[in-house]
C-alpha positions in Angstrom: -9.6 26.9 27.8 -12.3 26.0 24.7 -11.9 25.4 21.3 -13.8 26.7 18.8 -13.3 26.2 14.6 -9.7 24.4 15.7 -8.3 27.6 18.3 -7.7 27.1 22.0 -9.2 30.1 23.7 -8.0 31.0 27.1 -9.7 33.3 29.4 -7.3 36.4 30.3 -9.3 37.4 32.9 -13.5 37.4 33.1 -14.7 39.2 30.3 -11.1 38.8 28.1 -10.6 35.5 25.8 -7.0 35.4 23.8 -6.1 32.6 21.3 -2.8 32.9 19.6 -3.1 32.8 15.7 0.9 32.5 14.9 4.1 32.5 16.6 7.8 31.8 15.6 11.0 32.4 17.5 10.8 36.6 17.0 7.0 37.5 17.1 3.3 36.5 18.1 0.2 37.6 17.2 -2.9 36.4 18.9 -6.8 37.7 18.4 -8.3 39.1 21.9 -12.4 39.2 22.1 -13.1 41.7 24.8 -16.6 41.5 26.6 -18.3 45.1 27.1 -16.8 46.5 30.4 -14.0 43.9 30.7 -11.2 45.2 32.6 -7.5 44.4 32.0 -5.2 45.3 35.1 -2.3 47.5 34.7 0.6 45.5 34.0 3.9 45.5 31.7 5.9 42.7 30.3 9.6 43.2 28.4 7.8 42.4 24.9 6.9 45.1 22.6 3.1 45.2 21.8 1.4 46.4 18.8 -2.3 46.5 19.1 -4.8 46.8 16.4 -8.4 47.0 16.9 -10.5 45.3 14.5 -13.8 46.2 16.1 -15.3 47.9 18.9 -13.8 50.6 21.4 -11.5 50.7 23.7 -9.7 52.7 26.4 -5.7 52.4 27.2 -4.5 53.7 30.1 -0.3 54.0 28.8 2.3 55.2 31.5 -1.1 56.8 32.9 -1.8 58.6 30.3 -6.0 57.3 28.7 -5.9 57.3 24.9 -9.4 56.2 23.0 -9.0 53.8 20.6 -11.5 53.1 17.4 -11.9 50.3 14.5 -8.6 50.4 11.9 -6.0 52.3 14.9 -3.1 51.0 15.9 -1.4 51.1 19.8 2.4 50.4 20.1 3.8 49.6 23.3 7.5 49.5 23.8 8.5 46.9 26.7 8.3 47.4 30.1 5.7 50.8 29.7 2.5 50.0 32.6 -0.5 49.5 30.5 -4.0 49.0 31.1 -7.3 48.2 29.0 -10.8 48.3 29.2 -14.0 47.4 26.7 -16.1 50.0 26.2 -17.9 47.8 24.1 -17.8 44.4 22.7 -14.4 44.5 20.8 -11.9 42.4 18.6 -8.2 43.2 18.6 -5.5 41.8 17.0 -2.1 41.9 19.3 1.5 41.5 17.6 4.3 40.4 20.4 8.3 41.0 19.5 10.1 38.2 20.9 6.7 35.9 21.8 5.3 35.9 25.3 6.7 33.2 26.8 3.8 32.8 29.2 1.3 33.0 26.8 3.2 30.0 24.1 3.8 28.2 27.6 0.1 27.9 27.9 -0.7 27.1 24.4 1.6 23.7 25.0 -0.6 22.7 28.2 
């Protein structure tokens, strides 16, 4: 974990940095910097996801199906769908959580 201008940053996995930016009882949203080449595993979680990229690239692999994904678009994931993700270059996303990862608020009390 760092700070930096008053947001705990918490390394996702090498390469992956996540700070959450609001949360209440029903949603989340957190801002993701993703190194070039950064890698994050499959993996699902009940929460429906809404992704929007900011800047950069980057590849989704959904249900096994890849998807490209460019500055201004938008990725919805409905709970519980095997998703993966990797930086194709230095990237900025924006992710929206319905309810709030429990793991991730869990964290941000530590």
């Amino acid at each position: 974990m760092t700070e930096q201008n008053g947001l705990r940053w918490f390394e996702i996995v090498p390469g992956i940095r996540r700070c959450t930016m609001a949360a209440d009882k029903r949603m989340m949203q957190i801002k993701v910097e993703l190194d070039a080449g950064a890698r994050l595993p499959e993996h699902s979680h009940s929460n429906e996801q809404i992704t929007y990229l900011v800047s950069g690239r980057l590849r989704f692999v959904i249900d096994g199906v890849p998807r490209e994904v460019a500055p201004g678009e938008t990725v919805m994931l409905p709970g519980d769908v095997p998703h993966a993700v990797e930086a194709l270059e230095p990237s900025l996303a924006i992710d929206t959580f319905s309810p709030p990862r429990e793991d991730m608020l869990a964290q941000d009390r530590q």
